[in-house]
N, C-alpha and C positions, 0 to 999 in steps of 0.2 A: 267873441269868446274871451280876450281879455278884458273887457268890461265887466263880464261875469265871475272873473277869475279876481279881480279887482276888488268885486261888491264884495265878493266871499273872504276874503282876507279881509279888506277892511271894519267889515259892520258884521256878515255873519260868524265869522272864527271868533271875535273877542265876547258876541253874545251867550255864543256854546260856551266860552271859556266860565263865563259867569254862573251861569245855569248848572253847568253840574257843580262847579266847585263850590256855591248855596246849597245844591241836592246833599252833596254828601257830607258838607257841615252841619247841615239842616238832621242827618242821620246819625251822625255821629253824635251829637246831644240828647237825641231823643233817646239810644243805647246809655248815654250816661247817665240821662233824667233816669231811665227806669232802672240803674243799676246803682240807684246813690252815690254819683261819684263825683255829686257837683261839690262838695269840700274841697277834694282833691283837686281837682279843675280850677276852684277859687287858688289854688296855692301857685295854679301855673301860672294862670295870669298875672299873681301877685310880681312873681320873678319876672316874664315879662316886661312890666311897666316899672320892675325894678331898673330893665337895661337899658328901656327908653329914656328913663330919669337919667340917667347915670350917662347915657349917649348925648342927650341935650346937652345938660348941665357940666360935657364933657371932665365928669369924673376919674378920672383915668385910672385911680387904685381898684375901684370898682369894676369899670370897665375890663382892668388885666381879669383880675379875680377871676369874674363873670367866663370870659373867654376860654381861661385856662376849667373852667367846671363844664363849658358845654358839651363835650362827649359825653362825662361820667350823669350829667343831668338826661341825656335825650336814653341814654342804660335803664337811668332811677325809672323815668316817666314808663318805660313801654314794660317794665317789672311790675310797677305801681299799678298802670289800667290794661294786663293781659288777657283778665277775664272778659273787659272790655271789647278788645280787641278782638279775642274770638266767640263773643257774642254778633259784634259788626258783620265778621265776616260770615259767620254762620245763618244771618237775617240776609246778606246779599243772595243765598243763596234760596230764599224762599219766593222770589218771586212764582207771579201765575202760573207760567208756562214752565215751570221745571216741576209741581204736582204732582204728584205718583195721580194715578189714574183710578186704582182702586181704594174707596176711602169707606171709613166706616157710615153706613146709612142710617138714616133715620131712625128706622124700627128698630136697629141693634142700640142708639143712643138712648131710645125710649127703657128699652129690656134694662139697660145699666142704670138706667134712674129708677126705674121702679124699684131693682136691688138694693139700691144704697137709702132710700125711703123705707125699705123693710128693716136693712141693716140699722140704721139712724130711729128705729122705732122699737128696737131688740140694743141699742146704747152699744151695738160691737163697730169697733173702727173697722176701717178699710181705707185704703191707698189703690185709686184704678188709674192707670195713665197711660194716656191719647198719643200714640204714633203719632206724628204731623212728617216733618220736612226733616228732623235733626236725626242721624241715625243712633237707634237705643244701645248697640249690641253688647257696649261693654257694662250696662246696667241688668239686661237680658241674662248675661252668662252668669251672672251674682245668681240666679234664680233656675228655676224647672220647667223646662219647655214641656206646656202642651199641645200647644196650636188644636185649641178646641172653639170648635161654635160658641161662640155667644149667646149666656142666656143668663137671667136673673137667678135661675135652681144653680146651677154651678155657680156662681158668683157668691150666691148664699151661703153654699157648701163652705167656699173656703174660706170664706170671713165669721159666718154665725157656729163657728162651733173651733174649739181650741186644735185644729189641723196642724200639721207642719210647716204648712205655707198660709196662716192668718198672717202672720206678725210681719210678714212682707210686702210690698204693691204685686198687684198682676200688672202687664204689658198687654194694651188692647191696639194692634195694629191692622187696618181694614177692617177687616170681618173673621177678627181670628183673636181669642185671647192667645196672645205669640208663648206667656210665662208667666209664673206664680212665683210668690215667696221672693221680690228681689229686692236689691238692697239699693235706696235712692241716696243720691250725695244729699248731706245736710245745707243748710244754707248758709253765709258765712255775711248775710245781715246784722248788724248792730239791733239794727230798733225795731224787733219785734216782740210781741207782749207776751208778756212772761208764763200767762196766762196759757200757751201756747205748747201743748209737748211736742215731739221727736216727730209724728206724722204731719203735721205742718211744718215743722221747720224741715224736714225732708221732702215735702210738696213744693216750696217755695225752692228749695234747693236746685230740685229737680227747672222750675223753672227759671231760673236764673242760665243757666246752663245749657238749656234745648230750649227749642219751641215747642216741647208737649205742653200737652193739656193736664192737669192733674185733681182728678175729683178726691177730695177726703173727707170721711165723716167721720166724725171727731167720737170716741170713746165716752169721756168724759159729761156731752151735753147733749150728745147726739144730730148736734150741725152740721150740715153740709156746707160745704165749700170748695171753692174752684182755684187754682194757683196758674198762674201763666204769664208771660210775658213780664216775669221776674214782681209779680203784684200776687198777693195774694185776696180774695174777694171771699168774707167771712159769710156765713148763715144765707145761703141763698131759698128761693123758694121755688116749688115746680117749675110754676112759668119762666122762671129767670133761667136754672138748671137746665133745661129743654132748648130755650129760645140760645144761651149762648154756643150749649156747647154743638148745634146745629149750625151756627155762622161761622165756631172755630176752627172743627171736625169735619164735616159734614161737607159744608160749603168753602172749608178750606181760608175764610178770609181773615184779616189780620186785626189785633183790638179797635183799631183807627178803621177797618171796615165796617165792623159791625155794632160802633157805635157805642162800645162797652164805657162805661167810667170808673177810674178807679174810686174805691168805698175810703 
């Protein structure tokens, strides 16, 4: 028994110790890869290897400095990446097993493609977006609950004709359009193209912030496009339209599941 007790402390505790603390460094980049914040990141490190210089080279003016700024620096940093930070923790919480159970199916993803194909060929915008894991509700209450079936004729209704709730996204969560007419956070990207109005910068917003899905079809040239996991993926085609939002929706799995690349 202490033999066992032994191996475990010696060889398997410092393995575990390894292992997650690469998993969740390993995640926490990938949050910042997808949320542009490797600048910022460059800046930490800079200060970093500022202190190691300054600790070798036993600097001392540097070194007070440095000491007397690390409370107000470790304040700046988690001010700087909060968005960050409550996207990490908002992604810990989508693993497999925590899934809502009832998701939207197939035949209902099909019915919201065929729409936005009608919409997209009629040049009228639309913003539809995908319940997943993050909860909507304080995007939801911006808007009008109908909690109606899903179909392409309602969907049409409120997008192909000047209603009260065109100019807003619907909320589609399982098998229920949840709201119409609601109001998505803009995104607060730097580098997207200009090219670009209010429904995609409000798509991309939308996904920076949740793990929905978010279909737009653009007014302007009448392309569809999908925004999620803080990427936006411009002009897609049926097959593409069908096949992802089936692995993201449907099947629930994450961009690294299902193989996606960003454009």
């Amino acid at each position: 028994m202490e033999s066992l007790v032994s191996f475990f402390t010696t060889y398997v505790r410092p393995f575990l110790d390894v292992v997650v603390l690469a998993f969740l460094i390993y995640q926490v980049y990938k949050i910042l890869l997808q949320n542009n914040a490797l600048p910022a990141i460059k800046g930490v490190v800079a200060a970093a290897a500022l202190y190691a210089l300054a600790f070798i080279l036993k600097l001392d003016t540097i070194l007070w400095v440095l000491n007397r700024l690390a409370g107000a620096l470790i304040i700046i940093v988690v001010i700087i990446f909060q968005s960050e930070i409550r996207n990490f923790f908002t992604k810990v919480g989508q693993s497999r097993f925590l899934q809502r159970r009832h998701r939207t199916i197939g035949t209902e993803i099909e019915s919201v493609v065929s729409a936005a194909e009608i919409l997209s060929s009629m040049k009228r915008g639309a913003l539809i977006v995908f319940s997943r894991q993050t909860g909507l509700k304080n995007i939801i209450d911006t808007g009008t609950i109908l909690n109606a079936d899903i179909s392409s004729s309602l969907i049409i209704t409120i997008f192909g004709k000047d209603t009260a709730l065109h100019d807003g996204a619907i909320i589609i969560s399982g098998k229920k359009i949840v709201a119409a007419g609601c109001f998505l956070p803009l995104s607060e990207q730097k580098g997207i193209r200009k090219s670009f109005g209010t429904r995609h910068r409000a798509a991309l917003g939308t996904a920076e912030t949740t793990d929905a899905v978010v279909l737009i079809v653009s007014e302007e040239t009448g392309a569809i496009s999908l925004a999620y996991n803080s990427n936006l993926y411009y002009e897609l085609k049926h097959d593409e339209l069908l096949s992802t939002l089936n692995n993201l929706v449907v099947l629930g799995l994450t961009q690294s599941d299902s193989g996606e690349d960003e454009e």
